[in-house]
C-alpha positions as CSV (number, residue, x, y, z in Angstrom):
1,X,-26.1,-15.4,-14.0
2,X,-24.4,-18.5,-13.0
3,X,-21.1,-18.7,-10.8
4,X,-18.6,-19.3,-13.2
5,X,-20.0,-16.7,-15.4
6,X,-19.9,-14.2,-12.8
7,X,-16.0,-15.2,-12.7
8,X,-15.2,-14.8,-16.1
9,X,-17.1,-11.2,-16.5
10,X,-15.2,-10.3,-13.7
11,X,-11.7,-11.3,-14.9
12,X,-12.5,-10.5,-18.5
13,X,-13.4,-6.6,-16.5
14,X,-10.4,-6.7,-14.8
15,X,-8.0,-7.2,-17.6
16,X,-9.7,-5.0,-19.8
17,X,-9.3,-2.4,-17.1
18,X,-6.2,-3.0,-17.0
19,X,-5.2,-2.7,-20.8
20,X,-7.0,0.6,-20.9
21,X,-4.7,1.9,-17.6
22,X,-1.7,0.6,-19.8
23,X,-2.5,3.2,-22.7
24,X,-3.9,5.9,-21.0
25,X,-0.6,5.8,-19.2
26,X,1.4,5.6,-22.2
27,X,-0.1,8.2,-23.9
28,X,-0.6,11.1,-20.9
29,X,3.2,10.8,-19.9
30,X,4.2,11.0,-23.6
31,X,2.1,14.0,-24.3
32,X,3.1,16.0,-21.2
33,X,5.2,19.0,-21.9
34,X,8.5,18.8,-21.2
35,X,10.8,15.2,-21.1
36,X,13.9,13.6,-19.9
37,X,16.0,15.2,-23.0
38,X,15.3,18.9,-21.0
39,X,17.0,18.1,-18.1
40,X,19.9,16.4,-20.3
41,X,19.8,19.9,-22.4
42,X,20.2,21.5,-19.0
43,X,23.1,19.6,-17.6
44,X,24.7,20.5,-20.6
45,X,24.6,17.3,-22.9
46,X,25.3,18.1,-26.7
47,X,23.1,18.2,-29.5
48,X,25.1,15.0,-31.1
49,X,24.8,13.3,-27.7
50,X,20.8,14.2,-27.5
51,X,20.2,12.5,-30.5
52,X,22.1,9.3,-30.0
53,X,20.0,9.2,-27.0
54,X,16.6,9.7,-28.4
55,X,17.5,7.0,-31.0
56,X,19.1,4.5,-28.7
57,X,15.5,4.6,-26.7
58,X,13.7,5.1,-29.9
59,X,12.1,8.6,-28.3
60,X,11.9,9.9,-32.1
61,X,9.6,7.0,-33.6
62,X,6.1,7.9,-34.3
63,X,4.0,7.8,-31.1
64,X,1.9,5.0,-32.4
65,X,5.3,3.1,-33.1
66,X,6.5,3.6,-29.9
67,X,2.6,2.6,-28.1
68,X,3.0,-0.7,-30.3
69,X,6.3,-1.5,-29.0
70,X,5.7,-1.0,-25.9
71,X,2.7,-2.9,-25.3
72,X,4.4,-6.0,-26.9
73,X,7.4,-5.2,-24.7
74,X,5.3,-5.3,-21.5
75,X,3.5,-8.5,-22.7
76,X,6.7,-10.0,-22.8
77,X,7.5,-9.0,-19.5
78,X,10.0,-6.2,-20.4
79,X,8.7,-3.0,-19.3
80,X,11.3,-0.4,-20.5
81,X,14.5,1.0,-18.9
82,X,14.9,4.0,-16.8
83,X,16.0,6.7,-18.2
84,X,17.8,7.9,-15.1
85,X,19.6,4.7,-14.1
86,X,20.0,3.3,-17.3
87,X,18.8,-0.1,-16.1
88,X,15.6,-2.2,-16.6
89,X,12.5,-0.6,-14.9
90,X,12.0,-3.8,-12.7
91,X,15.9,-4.0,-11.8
92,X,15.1,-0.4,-10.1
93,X,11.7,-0.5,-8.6
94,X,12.0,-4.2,-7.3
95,X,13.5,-3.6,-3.7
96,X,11.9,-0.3,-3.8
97,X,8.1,-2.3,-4.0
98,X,9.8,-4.8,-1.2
99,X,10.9,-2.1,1.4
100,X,7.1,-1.0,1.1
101,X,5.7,-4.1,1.2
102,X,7.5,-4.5,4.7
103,X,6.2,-1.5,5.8
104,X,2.6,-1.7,4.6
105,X,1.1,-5.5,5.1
106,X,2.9,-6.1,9.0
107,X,2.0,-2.7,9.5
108,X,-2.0,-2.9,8.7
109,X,-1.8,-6.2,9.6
110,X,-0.7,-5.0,13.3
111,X,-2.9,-2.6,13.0
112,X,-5.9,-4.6,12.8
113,X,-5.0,-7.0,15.1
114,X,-4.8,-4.1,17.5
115,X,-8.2,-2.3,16.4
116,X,-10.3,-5.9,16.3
117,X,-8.8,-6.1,20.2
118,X,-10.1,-3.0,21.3
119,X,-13.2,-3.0,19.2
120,X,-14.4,-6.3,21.4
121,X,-12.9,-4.3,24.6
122,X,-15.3,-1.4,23.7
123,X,-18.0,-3.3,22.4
124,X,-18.7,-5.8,25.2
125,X,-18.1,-2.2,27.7
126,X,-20.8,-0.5,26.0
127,X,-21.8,2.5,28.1
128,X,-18.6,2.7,29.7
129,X,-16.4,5.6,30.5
130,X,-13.4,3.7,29.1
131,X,-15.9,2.8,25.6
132,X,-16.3,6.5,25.2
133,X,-12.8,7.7,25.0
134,X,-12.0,4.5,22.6
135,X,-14.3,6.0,20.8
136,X,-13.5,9.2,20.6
137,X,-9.6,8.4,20.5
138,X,-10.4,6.5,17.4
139,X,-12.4,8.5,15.5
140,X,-9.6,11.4,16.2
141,X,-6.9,8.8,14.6
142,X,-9.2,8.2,11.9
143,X,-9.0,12.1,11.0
144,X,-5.2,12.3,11.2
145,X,-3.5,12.4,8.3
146,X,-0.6,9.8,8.3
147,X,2.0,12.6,7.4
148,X,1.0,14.5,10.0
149,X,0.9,11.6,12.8
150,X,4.8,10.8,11.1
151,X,6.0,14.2,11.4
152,X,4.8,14.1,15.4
153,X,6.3,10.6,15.6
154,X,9.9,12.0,14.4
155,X,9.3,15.3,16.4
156,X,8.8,13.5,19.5
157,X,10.8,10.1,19.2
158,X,14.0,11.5,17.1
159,X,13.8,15.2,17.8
160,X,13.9,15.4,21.5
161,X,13.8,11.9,22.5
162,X,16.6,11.1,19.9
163,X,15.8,7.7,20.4
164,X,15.3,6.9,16.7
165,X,17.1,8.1,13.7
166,X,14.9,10.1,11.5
167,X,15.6,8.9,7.8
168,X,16.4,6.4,5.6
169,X,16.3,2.5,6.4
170,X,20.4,2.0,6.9
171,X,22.7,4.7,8.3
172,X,25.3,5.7,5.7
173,X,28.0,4.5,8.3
174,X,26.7,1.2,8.6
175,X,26.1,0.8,4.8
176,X,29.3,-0.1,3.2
177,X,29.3,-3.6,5.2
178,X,26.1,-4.9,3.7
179,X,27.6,-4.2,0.0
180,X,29.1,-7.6,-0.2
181,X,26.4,-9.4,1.9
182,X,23.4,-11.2,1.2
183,X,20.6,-8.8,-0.3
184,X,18.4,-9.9,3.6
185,X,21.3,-9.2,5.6
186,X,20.2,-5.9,6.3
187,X,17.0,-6.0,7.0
188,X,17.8,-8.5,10.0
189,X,20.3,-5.9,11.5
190,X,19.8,-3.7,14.5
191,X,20.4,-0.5,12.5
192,X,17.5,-1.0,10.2
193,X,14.8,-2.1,13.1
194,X,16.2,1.3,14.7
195,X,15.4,3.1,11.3
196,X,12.1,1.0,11.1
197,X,10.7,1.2,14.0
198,X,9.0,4.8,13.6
199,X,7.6,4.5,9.8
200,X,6.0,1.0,11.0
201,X,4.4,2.4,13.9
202,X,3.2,5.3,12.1
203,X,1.2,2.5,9.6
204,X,-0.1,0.6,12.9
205,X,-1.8,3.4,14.9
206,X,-2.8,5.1,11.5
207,X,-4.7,1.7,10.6
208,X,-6.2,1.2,14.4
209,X,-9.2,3.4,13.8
210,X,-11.6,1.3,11.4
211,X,-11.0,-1.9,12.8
212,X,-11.8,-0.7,16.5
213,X,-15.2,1.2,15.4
214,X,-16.4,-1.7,12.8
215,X,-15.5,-4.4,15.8
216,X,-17.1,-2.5,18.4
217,X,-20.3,-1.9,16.1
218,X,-20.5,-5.7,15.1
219,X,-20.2,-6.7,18.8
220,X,-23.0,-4.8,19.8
221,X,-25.3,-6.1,17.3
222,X,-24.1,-9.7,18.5
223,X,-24.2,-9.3,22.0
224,X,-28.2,-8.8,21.2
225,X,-28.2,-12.7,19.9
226,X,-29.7,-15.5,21.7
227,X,-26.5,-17.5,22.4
228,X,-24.9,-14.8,24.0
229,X,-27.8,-14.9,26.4
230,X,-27.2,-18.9,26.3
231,X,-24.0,-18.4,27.4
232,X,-24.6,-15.7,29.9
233,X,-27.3,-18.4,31.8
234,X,-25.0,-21.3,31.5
235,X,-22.4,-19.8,33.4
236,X,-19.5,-19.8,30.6
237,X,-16.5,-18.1,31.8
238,X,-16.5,-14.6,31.1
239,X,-13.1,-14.6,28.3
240,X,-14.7,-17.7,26.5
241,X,-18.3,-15.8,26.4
242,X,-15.9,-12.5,24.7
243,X,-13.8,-15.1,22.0
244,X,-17.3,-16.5,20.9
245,X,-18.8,-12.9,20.3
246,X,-15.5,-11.9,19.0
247,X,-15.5,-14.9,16.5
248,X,-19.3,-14.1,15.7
249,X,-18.4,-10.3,15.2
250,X,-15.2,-10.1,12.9
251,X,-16.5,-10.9,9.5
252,X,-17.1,-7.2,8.9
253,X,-13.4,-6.4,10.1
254,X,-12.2,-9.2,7.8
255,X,-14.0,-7.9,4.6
256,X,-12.7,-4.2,4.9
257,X,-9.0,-5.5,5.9
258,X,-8.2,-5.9,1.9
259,X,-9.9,-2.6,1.8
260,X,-7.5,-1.1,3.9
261,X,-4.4,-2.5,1.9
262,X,-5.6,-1.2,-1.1
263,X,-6.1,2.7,0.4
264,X,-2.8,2.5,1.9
265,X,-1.3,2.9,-1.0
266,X,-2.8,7.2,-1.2
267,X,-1.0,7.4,1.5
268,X,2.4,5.9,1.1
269,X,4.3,8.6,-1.0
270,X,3.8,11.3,2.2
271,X,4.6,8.7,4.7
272,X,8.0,7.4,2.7
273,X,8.8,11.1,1.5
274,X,8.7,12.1,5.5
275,X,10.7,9.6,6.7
276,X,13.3,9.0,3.5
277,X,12.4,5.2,3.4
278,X,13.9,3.7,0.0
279,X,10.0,2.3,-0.9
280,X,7.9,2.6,-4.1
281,X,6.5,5.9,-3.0
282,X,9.6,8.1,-2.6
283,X,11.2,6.6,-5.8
284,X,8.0,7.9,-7.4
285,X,8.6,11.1,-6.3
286,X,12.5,10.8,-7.5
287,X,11.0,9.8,-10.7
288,X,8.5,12.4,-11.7
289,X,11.2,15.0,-10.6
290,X,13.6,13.6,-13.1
291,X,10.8,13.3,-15.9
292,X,12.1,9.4,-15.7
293,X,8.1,8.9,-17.5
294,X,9.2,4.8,-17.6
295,X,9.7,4.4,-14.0
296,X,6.7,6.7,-13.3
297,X,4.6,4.7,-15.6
298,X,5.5,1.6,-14.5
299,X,4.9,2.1,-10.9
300,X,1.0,4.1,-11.7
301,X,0.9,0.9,-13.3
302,X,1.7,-1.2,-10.4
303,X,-0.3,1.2,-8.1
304,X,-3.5,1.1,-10.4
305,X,-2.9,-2.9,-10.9
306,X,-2.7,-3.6,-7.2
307,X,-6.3,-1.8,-6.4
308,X,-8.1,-3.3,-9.5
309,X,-6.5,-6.9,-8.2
310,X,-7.4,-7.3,-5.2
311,X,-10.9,-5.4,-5.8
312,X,-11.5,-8.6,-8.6
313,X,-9.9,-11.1,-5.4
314,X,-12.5,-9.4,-3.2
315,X,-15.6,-9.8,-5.2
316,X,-13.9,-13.5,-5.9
317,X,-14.1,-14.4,-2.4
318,X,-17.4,-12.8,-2.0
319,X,-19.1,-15.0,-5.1
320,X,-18.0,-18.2,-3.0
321,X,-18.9,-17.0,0.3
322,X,-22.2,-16.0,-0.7
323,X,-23.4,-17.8,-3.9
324,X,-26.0,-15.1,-4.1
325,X,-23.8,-12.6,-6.2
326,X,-24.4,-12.3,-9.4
327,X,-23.7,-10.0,-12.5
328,X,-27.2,-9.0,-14.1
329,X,-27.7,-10.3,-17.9
């Protein structure tokens, strides 16, 4: 199959994919005892007030009527109002996807930075004392769960340290001022770099592991190359001879960093529900406990979008790297 075939079978996948995500989603959160009406029942909201409420968000249409609606809503780009803040869905999860966004990508980003670095350390020190307890140190970070590692982070940093507050992203003293100010302003202030610091080094030493053993695995297979050796002989200085093998080596590091992105995202809910950060995860959770089913189907959406994305972007990027991938007739 040619190229540009393989392109549009992949796309034509993807958005297929996505479509059927759409109305799965629809459907399971609709047919899930229990709604948002109960808890209004509970808080004591009358009968009359119930059913202006149901009509107003047309919760007593036919479920098919309500499936048809909704899929040319989201077309359209409008994809429903939250039931809980009586806003548009994207009006509440907007900032919410932002604050994780500024958590995840500098974090893994850091992260891999860090890992590639230390993979090429342990990699051209193979045999070493120092390459077996990078090693093993890695593999141990690997096995952590990033909940855990948080939970020691605030334990040790905020707990008896008390250098660090433990929650949210702006102390409640300090938020009033940003009210009138420009929607950045306080993410360049010294309260919310104290608040970040812990959940973003949680993300960097969580995301160390895999870099460090792929680079230090790729190293040693390229330090087994002819112009290693060429270089050896020659007399190259030492740091040059380690930037060429670490050029030579990182291709495997670079094709799993998108696969790390995407995998972050099982882990975000535990890591924002720990520390209270205002992201996509802990509204989530906010969500489901409220039975707000548009917000929480909206961001599975998102969630589910995200992977299937950037899974299509990756076998993109690999059909023009190597012109060998195909999709079989």
């Amino acid at each position: 199959m040619s190229r540009a075939r393989y392109f549009v079978v992949r796309t034509l996948q993807t958005v297929a994919m996505l479509f059927l995500i759409l109305t799965f989603l629809f459907f399971f959160f609709r047919l899930m005892p229990g709604n948002y009406a109960d808890i209004m029942t509970f808080q004591g909201v009358t009968g009359e007030q119930l059913q202006a409420f149901e009509a107003k968000w047309g919760l007593n249409d036919p479920l098919h009527v309500q499936y048809v609606d909704y899929v040319t809503n989201f077309v359209t780009g409008d994809v429903g109002t939250s039931l809980r803040l009586r806003e548009p869905v994207w009006e509440a999860v907007k900032m919410k996807l932002f604050n994780s966004f500024i958590l995840l990508a500098p974090g893994i980003t850091l992260g891999y930075l860090i890992g590639t670095t230390l993979g090429t350390y342990l990699g051209t020190n193979r045999g070493s004392l120092s390459e077996r307890v990078g090693v093993i140190g890695s593999i141990f970070i690997g096995t952590m769960p990033i909940f855990f590692l948080a939970i020691v982070l605030l334990m040790i940093f905020s707990g008896w340290l008390n250098w660090f507050p433990s929650s949210g992203m702006i102390s409640a003293v300090n938020a009033a001022q940003f009210e009138n100010s420009p929607w950045y302003a306080r993410y360049l202030s010294a309260d919310f770099a104290l608040h970040y610091a812990l959940p973003f080094t949680a993300v960097v030493i969580r995301y160390i592991n895999l870099p460090a053993l792929i680079m230090r695995t790729s190293v040693v297979e390229v330090l087994g190359q002819d112009f290693v050796y060429y270089h050896r002989v020659t007399g190259l200085p030492r740091l040059r001879q380690v930037r060429h093998i670490a050029k030579h080596a990182s291709l495997p590091v670079i094709t799993v960093y998108p696969i790390s992105m995407t995998r972050a995202i099982g882990g975000l809910v535990l890591l924002e529900v720990v520390f209270n950060w205002p992201g996509i995860g802990y509204e989530l959770v906010q969500a489901v406990l409220q039975r707000d089913f548009p917000v929480v189907q909206f961001v599975f959406f998102l969630i589910a979008a995200f992977v299937l994305v950037s899974n299509y972007l990756i076998d993109v990027l690999y059909g023009i790297i190597d012109p060998r991938v195909s999709v079989e007739d």
